[in-house]
C-alpha positions as YAML, in Angstrom:
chain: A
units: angstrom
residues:
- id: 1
  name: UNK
  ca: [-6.02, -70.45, -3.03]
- id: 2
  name: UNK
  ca: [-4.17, -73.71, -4.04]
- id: 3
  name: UNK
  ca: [-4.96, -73.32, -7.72]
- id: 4
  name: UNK
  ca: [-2.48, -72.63, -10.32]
- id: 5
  name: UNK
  ca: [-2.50, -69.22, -12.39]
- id: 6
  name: UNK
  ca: [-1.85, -67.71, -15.75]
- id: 7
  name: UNK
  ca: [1.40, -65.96, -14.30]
- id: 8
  name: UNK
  ca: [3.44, -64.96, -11.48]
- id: 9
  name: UNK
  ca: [1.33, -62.00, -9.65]
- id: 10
  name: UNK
  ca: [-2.09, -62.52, -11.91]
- id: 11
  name: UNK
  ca: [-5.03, -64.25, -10.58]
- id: 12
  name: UNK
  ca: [-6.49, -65.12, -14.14]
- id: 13
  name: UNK
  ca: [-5.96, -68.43, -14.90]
- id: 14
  name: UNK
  ca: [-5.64, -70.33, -18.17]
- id: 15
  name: UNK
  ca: [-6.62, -73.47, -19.69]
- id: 16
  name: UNK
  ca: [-3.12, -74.67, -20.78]
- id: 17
  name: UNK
  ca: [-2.28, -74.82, -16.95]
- id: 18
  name: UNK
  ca: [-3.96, -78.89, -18.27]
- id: 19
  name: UNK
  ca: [-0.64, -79.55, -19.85]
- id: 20
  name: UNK
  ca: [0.85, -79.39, -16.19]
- id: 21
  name: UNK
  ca: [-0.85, -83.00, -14.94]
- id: 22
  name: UNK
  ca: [-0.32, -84.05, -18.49]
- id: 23
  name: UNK
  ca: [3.77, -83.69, -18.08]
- id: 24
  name: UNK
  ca: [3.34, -85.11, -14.66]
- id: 25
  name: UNK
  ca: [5.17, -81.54, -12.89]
- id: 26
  name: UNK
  ca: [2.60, -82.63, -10.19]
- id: 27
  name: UNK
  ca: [1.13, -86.55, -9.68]
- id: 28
  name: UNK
  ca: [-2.61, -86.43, -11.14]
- id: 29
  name: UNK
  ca: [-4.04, -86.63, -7.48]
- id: 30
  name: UNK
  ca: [-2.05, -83.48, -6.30]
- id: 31
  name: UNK
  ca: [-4.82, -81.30, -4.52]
- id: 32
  name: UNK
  ca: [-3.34, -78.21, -6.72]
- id: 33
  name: UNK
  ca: [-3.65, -79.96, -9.56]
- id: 34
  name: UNK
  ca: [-7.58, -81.32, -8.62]
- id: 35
  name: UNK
  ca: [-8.58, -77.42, -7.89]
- id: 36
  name: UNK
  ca: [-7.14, -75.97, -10.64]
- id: 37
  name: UNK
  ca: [-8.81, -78.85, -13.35]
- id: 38
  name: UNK
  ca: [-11.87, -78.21, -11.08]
- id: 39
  name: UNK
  ca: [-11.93, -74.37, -11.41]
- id: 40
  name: UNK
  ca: [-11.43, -74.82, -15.56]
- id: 41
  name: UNK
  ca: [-14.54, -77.19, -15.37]
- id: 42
  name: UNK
  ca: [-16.59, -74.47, -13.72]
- id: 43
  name: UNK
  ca: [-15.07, -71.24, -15.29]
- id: 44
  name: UNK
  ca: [-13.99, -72.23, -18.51]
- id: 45
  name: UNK
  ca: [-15.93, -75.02, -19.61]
- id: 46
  name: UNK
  ca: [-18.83, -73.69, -21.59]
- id: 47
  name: UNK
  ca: [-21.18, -75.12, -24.70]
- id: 48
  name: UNK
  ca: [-19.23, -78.34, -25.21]
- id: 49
  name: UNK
  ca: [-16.08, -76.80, -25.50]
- id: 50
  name: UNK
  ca: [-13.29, -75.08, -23.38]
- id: 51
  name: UNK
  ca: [-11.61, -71.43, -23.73]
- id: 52
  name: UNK
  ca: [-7.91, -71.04, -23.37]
- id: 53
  name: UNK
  ca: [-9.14, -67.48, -20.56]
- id: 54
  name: UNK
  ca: [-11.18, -64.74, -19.71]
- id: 55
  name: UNK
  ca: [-8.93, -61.74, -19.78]
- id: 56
  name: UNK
  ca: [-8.17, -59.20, -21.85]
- id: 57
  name: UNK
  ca: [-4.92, -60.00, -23.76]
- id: 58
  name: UNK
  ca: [-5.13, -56.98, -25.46]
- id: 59
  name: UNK
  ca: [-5.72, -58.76, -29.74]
- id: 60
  name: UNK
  ca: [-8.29, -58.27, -31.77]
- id: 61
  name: UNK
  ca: [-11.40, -60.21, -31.48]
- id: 62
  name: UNK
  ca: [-13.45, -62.46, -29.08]
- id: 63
  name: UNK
  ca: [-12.33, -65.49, -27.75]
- id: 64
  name: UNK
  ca: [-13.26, -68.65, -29.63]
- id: 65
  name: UNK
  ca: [-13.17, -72.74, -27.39]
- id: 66
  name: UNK
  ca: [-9.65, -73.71, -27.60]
- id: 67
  name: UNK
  ca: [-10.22, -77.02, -28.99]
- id: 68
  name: UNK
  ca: [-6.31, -78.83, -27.88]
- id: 69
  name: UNK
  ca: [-7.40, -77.53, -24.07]
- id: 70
  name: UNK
  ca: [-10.63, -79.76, -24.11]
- id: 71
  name: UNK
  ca: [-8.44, -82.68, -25.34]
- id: 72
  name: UNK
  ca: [-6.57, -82.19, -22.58]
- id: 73
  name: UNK
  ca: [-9.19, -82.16, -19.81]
- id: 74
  name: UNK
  ca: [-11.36, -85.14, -21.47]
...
């Protein structure tokens, strides 16, 4: 799909994948770069904030916005 995920062999992707323009692995204009920041707009992106995933990682709890992950996509 040209996006970048979570892990090798899981389709679930997570915010920090950010940090990965912000170290410059990729250039900024890199379309896997543009799809994945794209796809955390859309999917992860919700009430002025932005959560880290959307899978089960197995802890206690609900997910709260990951507040370092919104830095990095503002």
């Amino acid at each position: 799909t040209g996006i970048y995920v979570a892990a090798y062999d899981l389709q679930a992707r997570d915010a920090s994948l950010l940090w990965i323009a912000l170290m410059r692995f990729h250039p900024p204009d890199d379309p896997r770069i543009i799809k994945t920041v794209r796809w955390i707009q859309k999917t992860l992106f919700e009430k002025n904030t932005v959560y880290r995933y959307h899978f089960d990682d197995n802890l206690p709890g609900s997910e709260g916005g990951f507040h370092i992950c919104l830095a990095w996509l503002i």
